[in-house]
N, C-alpha and C positions, 0 to 999 in steps of 0.2 A: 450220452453224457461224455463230454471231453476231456474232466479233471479227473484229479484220482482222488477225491474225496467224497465220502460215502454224500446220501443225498441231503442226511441229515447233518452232517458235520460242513458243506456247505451252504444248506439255508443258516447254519449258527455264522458260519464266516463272513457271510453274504451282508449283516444287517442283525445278529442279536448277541449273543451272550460273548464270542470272540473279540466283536469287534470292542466293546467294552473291557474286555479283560484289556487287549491292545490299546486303547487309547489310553490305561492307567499305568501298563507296561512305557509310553513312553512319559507319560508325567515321573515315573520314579527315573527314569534314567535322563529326564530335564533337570530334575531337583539334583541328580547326583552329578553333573556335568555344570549348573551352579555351583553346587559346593565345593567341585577340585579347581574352578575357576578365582574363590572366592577366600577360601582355606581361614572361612569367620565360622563356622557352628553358624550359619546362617539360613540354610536349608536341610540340613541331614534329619529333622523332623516331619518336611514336607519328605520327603525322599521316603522315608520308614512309614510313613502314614499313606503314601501314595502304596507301596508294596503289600502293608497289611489289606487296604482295599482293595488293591487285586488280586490277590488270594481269598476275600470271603466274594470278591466279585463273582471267580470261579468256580467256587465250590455253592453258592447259592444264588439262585434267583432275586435280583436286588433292583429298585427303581434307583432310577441316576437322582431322585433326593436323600434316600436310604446310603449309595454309595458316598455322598458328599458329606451326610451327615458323619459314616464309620470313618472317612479322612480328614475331617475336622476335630471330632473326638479322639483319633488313634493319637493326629499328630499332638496336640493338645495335651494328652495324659504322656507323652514322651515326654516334648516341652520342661512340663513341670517335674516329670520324674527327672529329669537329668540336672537340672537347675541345681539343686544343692550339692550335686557333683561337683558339679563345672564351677560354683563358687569356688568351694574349698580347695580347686586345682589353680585357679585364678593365680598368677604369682604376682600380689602386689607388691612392689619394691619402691619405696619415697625415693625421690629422685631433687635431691638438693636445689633450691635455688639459689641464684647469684646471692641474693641478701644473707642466705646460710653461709654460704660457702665464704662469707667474710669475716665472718663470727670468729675469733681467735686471731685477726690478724694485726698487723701495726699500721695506725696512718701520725701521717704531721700535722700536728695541729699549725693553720698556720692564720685564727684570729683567738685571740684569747675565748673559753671557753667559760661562761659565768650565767649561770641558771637566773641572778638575781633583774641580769639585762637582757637577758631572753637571746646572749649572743654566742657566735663559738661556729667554726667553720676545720674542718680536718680535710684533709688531702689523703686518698686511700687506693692504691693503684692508680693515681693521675687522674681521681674523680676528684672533686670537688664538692662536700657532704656537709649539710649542717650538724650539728655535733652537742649533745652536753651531754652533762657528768653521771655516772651513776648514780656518785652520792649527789644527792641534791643542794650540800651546802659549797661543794667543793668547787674551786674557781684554778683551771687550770690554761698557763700562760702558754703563749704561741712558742711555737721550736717547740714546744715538750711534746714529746712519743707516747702515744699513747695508745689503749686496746681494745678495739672493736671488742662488746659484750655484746650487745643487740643490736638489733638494725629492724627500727621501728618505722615503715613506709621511706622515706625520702630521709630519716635523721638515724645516726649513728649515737648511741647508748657507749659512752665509753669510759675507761680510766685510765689514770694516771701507770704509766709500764714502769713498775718496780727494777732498775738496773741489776 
């Protein structure tokens, strides 16, 4: 014999229980070479569930459906155990759109703004916006300045700006 592994520890290397520990040894450190690639929570459950497999790979005699099934369930109950972690870490922050970010500002009216002829045009940052009143009876004449309140698809919600 030429190696220096007993004869039993080479029939296990040759073709049984090693080489399985080893092929699961490199599925965890594929999963873990995704994830610093990827730096999404997108594999660290394939990774963990790839490890827990090869440790009960090790420690017991297991058919390769037995081991897929223990990496399918390991990764699975991580998955879900960390889920309501990782929401609650989540840091959602609303992120203004242009329409908000108009909301409080002054445009020029420059055609008369009158709900009863369905007419009314403002000028708002050098856009050019259709426009009527808040109050619905109110008919506000061109030149006059006035205040973006809403901004409902394509039309500006406005009033009259108190000097």
């Amino acid at each position: 014999m030429d190696h220096f592994w007993s004869e039993e520890q080479y029939h296990l290397l040759k073709g049984g229980l090693c080489m399985d520990v080893f092929l699961w040894a490199i599925a965890v450190a594929a999963f873990v070479i995704v994830e610093i690639t990827t730096v999404q929570l997108v594999s660290v459950w394939f990774a963990a569930g790839a490890l827990i497999t090869l440790i009960c790979t090790y420690f017991f005699d297991l058919s390769v459906l037995q081991q897929l099934g223990i990496f399918i369930v390991a990764s699975s109950i991580l998955l879900a155990a960390s889920l309501p972690y990782l929401r609650s870490r989540r840091n959602i922050e609303h992120i203004a759109t242009n329409s908000e970010l108009d909301i409080g500002k002054n445009a020029s009216v420059i055609e008369d703004i009158d709900p009863a002829k369905g007419s009314g045009r403002v000028t708002l940052n050098g856009v050019d916006w259709s426009a009527v009143p808040l109050a619905s009876d109110e008919i506000i004449p061109a030149g006059s300045i006035v205040k973006v309140e809403e901004v409902q698809g394509s039309k500006l919600i406005v009033s009259l700006k108190n000097n």
